[in-house]
C-alpha positions as CSV (number, residue, x, y, z in Angstrom):
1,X,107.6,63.1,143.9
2,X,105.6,60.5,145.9
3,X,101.4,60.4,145.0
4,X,99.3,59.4,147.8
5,X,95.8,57.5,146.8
6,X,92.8,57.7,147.9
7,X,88.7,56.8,146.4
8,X,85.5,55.7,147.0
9,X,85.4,52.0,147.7
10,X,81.8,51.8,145.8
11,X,82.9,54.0,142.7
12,X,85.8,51.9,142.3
13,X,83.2,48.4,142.1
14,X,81.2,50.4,139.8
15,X,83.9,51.4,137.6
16,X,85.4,47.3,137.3
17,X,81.7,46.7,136.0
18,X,81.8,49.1,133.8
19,X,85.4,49.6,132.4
20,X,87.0,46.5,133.9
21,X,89.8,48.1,135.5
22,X,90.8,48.6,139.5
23,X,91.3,52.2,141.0
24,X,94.4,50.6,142.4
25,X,95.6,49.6,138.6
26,X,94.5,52.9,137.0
27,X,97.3,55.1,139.9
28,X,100.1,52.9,138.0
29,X,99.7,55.5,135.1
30,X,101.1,57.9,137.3
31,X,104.4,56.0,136.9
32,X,104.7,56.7,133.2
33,X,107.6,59.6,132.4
34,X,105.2,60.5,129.4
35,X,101.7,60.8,130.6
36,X,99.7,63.6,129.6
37,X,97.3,65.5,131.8
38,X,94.8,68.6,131.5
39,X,92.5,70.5,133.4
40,X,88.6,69.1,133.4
41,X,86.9,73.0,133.3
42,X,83.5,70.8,132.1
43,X,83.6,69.3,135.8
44,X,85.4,71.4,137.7
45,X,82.8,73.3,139.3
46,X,82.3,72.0,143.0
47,X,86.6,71.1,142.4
48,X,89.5,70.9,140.6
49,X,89.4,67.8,138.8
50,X,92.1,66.5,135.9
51,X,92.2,63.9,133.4
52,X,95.6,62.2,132.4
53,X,96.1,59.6,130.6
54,X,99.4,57.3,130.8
55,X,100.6,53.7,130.1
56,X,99.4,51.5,133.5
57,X,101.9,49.1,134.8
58,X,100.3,46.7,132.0
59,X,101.5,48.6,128.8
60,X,97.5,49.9,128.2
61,X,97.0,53.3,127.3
62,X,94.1,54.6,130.3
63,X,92.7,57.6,130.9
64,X,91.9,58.8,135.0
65,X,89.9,61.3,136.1
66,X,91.0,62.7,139.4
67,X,91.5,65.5,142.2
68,X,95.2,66.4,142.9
69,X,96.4,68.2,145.9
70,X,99.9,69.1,146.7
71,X,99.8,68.1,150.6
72,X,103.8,68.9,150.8
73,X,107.0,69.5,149.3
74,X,107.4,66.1,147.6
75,X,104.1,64.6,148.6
76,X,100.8,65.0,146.3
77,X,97.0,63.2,147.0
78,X,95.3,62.2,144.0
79,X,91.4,60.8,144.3
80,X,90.4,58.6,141.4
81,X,87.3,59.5,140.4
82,X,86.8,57.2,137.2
83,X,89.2,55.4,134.9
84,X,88.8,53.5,131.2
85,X,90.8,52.4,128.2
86,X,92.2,55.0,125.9
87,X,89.9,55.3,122.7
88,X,91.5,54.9,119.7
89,X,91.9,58.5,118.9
90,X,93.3,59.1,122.6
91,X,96.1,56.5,122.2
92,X,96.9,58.7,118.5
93,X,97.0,61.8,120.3
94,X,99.4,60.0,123.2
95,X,101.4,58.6,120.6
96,X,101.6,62.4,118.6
97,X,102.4,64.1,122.1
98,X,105.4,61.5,122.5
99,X,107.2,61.5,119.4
């Protein structure tokens, strides 16, 4: 499966203020074999949105919010909407779902 990326250029400053982490970082969770991922029904209204958290290419435990379109057979486009640090009860469930 390849992922395509795409964001908003100023969302992605505001979100290194805020959570100290790149958009461009936060798509390296998609790379982990064990992420975990669910449907956002709280924001989902105007689209479907996700949330998945994964390992980024760093070994930290982040969580993405994000749109995710299969745009072909082997091809998917994810928008980054916002990305953080796992909380400490996030990286036990991770660490549960991955036993």
């Amino acid at each position: 499966m390849r992922y395509e990326f795409d964001w908003d250029p100023v969302k992605e400053r505001k979100n290194i203020r805020r959570h100290r982490i790149s958009f461009r970082q936060a798509a390296t969770i998609f790379r982990d074999p064990n992420q975990l991922s669910i449907y956002d029904e709280e924001h989902s209204a105007d689209e479907d949105r996700s949330i998945t958290m994964g390992l980024d290419s760093t070994g930290v435990l982040r969580v993405v919010t994000h749109t995710f379109e299969q745009v072909e057979e082997g091809l998917c486009k994810i928008r980054i909407i916002s990305a953080r640090k796992a909380t400490s009860a996030e990286e036990s469930q991770y660490q549960e779902a991955n036993i």
